[in-house]
C-alpha positions in Angstrom: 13.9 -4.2 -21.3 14.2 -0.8 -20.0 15.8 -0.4 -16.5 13.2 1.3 -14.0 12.2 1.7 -10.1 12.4 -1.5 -9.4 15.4 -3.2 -10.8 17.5 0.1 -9.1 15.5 -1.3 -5.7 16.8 -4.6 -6.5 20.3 -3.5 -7.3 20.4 -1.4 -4.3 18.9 -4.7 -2.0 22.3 -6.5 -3.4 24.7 -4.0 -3.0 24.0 -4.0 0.8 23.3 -7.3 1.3 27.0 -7.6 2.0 26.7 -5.5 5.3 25.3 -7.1 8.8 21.3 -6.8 9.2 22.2 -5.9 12.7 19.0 -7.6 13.4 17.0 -6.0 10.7 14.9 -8.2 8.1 16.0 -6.2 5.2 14.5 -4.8 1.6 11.4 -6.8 0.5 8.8 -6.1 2.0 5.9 -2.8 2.9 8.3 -2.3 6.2 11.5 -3.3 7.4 11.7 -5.5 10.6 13.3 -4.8 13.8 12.4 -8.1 16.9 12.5 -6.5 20.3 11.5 -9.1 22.4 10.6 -12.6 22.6 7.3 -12.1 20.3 7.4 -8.5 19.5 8.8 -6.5 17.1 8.9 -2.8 15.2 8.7 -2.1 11.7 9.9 0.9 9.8 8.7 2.2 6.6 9.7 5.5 4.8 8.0 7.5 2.1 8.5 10.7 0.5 5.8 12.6 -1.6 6.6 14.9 -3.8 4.7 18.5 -5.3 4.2 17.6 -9.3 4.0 14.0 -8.7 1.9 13.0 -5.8 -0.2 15.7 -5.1 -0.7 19.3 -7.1 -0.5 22.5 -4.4 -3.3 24.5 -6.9 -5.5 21.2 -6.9 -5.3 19.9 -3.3 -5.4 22.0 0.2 -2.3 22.1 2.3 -4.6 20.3 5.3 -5.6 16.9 2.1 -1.8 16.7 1.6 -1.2 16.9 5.4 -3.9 14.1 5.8 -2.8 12.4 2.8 0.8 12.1 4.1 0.8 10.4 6.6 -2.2 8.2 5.5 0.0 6.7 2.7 3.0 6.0 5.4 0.9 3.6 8.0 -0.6 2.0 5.3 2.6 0.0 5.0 2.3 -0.6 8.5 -1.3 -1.8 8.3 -0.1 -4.2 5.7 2.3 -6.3 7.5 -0.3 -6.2 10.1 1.3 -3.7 12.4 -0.8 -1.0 14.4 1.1 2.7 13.6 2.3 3.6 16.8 4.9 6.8 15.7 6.0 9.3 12.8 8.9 10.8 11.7 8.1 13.9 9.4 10.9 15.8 7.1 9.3 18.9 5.4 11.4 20.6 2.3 9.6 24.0 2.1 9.7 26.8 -0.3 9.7 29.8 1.1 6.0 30.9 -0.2 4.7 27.9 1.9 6.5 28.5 4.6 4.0 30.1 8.0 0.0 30.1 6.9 0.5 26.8 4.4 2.6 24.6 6.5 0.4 25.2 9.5 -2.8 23.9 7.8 -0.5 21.3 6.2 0.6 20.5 9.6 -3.5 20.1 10.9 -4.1 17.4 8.3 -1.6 15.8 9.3 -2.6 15.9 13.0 -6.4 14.8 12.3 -4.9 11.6 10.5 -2.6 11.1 13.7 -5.2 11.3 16.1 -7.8 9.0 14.1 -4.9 6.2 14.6 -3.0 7.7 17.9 -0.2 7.8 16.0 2.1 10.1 17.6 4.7 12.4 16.0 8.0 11.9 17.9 10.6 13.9 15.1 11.7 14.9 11.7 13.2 17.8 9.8 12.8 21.3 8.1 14.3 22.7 5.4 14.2 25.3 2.4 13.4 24.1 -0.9 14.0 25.7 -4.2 11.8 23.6 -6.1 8.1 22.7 -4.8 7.1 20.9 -1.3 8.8 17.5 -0.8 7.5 15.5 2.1 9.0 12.6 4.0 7.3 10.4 6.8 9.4 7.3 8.6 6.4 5.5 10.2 6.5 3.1 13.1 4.9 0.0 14.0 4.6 -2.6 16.3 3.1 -6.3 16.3 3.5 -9.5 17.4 6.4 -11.7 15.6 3.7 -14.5 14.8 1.5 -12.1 13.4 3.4 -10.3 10.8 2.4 -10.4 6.9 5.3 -10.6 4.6 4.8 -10.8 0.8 6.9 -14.3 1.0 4.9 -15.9 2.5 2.1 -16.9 0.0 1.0 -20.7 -0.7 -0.4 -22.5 -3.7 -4.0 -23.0 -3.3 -4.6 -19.5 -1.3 -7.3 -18.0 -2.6 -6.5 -14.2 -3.4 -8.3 -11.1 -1.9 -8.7 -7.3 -1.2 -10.9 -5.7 1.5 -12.2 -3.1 -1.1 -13.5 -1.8 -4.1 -10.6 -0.6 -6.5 -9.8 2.3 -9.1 -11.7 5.2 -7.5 -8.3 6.7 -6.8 -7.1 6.5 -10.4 -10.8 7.7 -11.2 -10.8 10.8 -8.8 -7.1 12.0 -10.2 -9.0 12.1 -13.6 -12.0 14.5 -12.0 -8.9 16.3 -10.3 -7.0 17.2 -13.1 -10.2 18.2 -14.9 -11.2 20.7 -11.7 -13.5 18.6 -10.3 -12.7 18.4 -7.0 -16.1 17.3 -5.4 -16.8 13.9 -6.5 -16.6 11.2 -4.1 -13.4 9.8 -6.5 -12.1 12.6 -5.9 -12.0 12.9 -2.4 -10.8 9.5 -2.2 -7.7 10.6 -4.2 -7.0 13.5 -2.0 -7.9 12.0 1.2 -6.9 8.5 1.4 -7.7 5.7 4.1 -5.2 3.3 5.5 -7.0 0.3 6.3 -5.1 0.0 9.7 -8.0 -1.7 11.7 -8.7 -4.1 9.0 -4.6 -4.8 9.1 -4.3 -5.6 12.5 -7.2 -7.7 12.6 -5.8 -9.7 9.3 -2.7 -9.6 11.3 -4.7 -11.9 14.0 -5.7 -14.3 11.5 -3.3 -17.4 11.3 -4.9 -18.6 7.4 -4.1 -15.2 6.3 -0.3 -15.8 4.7 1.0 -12.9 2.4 0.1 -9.6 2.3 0.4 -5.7 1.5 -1.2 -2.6 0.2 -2.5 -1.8 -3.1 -0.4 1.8 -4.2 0.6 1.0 -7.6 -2.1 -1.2 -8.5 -3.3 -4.5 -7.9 -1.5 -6.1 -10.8 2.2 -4.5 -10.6 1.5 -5.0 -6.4 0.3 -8.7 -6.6 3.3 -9.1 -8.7 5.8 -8.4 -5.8 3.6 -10.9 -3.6 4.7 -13.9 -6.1 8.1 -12.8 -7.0 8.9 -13.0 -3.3 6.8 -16.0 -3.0 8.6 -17.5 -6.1 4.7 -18.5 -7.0 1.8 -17.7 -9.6 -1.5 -16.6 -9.5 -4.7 -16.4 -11.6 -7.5 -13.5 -11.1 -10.6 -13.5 -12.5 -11.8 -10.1 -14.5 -15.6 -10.8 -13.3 -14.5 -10.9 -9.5 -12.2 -7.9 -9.4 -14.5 -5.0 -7.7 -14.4 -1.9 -9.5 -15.4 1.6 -7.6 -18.0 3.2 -8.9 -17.3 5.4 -11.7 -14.0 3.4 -12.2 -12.9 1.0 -15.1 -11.1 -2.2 -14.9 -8.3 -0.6 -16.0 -8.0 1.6 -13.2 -8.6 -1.5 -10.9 -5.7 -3.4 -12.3 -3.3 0.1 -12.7 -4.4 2.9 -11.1 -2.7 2.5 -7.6 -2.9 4.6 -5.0 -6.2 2.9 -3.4 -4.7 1.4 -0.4 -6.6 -1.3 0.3 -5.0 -4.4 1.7 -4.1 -7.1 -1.1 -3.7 -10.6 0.6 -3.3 -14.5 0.4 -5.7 -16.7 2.6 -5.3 -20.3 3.0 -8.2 -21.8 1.0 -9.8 -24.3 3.5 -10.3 -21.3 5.8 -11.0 -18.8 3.7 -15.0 -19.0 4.0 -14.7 -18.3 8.0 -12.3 -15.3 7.4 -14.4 -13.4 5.6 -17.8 -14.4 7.5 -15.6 -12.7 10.2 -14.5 -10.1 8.5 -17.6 -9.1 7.3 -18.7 -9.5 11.1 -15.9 -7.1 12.7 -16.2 -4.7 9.7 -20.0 -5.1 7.7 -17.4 -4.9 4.6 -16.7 -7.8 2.7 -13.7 -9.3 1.7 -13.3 -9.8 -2.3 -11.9 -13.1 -3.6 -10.6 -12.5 -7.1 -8.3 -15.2 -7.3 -6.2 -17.8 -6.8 -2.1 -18.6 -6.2 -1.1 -21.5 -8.9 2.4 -23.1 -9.1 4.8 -21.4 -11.5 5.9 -22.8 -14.7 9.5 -22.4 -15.5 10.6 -20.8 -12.6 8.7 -17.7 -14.2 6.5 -15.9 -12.0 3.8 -14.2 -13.3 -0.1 -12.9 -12.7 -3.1 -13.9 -14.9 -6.0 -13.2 -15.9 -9.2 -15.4 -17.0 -12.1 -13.7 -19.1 -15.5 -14.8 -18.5 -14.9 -17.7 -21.5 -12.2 -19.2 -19.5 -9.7 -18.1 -21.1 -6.3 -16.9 -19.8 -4.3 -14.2 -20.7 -0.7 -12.5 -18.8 -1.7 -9.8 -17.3 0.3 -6.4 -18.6 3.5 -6.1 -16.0 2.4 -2.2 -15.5 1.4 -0.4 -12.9 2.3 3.6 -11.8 6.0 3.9 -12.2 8.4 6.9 -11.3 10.8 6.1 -13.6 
């Protein structure tokens, strides 16, 4: 099998599991935990976005990747049911973008701050010799009790995401064809965190596991049950596609940040009555968590004849 992102992430989690967590819960999850007080705590996530592989300068304004920027970051926050309080932004610059693009870079980024109140306390600047890099460190804080970690789904949750999926995989196809206008495509440029719908899963004590959706629901519901040493079984009919999506870009597009989560099953019907309350979205069941068999954990699909089939371990990839 051919070594990729994710077994170097799991090589580097061993090398340094050696060191003290100086109070850190370390690599596993959307954010990295830091308790502050008797039921509160920070967590950190980082990101870095790169020109020629998440976003295109001659196919997106400087003020979408701005916006986009820092909506990706507190999406990881959302998803262990943090609220974004802070930023941390590192810009690599060449020297062409440098002045006029970097200051409408720098407004995107501001409007997404102030729809959250996320506030930008410090960061970086440098030259770049090769295309715009981008690097965010975002900040949250919540309650210990209310935190979301991707080990901590059950057999018998039921499975759900608070949104439609593949219009982001569906817009980067109208992008790369010059179609910049479609609704797809503004969702692939402009990106919403789900923050409010994160903290108020956060709240919700028969909501176990959970995380956002950035490299598709099938490789991201994968790291949900191999932390949860667990299963799980979705259903092809209940999986919402976006308009103008397919399935496939449902299961492997990525980059549509919903929230992906595990509810415990005998209170799943209230959750979403309320969550359909608090937001007049619903919630979308589209599965279920099973035991695993032979220690091998593993998403399914069933067709609409029953059947079941392993679902393909794919999903984006940068390597």
């Amino acid at each position: 099998m051919k070594y990729g992102e994710f077994d170097f992430i799991g090589d580097i989690r061993q090398m340094f599991a050696q060191l003290p967590n100086n109070g850190f819960e370390g690599i596993g999850d959307d954010c990295s935990v830091l308790p502050i007080g008797s039921d509160e705590a920070l967590v950190f996530t980082a990101d870095m976005l790169n020109e020629g592989v998440h976003f295109l300068t001659d196919k997106s304004s400087a003020y979408q990747i701005g916006y986009k920027s820092l909506m990706v970051n507190i999406s990881d926050v959302a998803a262990m049911g943090a609220v974004p309080v802070a930023t941390l932004l590192s810009l690599a610059l060449p020297e062409e973008r440098f002045g006029a693009w970097a200051e409408v870079f720098m407004q995107g980024y501001l409007a997404a701050s102030k729809k959250y109140n996320v506030t930008l306390v410090g960061g970086d600047t440098t030259k770049s010799l090769s295309g715009v890099c981008v690097n965010v460190t975002a900040i949250g804080r919540v309650s210990q009790s209310n935190i979301k970690r991707r080990s901590a789904a059950k057999v018998g949750d039921v499975v759900a995401v608070t949104g439609a999926l593949g219009a982001s995989a569906a817009g980067l196809r109208d992008v790369l064809n010059g179609v910049l206008n479609t609704e797809n495509a503004m969702f692939h440029l402009m990106p919403e965190a789900r923050v409010r719908e994160g903290e108020w899963l956060g709240l919700q004590g028969a909501v176990n596991a959970m995380m956002d959706i950035s490299d598709g629901v099938a490789s991201d519901l994968q790291h949900i049950l191999d932390e949860s040493r667990i299963s799980a079984i979705i259903s092809e009919n209940k999986i919402p596609v976006a308009k103008g999506a397919t399935l496939d870009d449902a299961l492997y597009g990525g980059e549509d940040y919903q929230l992906l989560l595990t509810i415990d099953k005998a209170s799943s019907e209230m959750v979403l009555k309320n969550f359909h309350m608090a937001f007049g979205e619903p919630l979308y069941i589209i599965g279920r968590v099973v035991a695993s068999e032979n220690d091998e954990c593993k998403v399914m699909i069933e067709g609409d004849d029953g059947r079941l089939f392993d679902l393909e371990k794919r999903g984006y990839r940068h390597f």
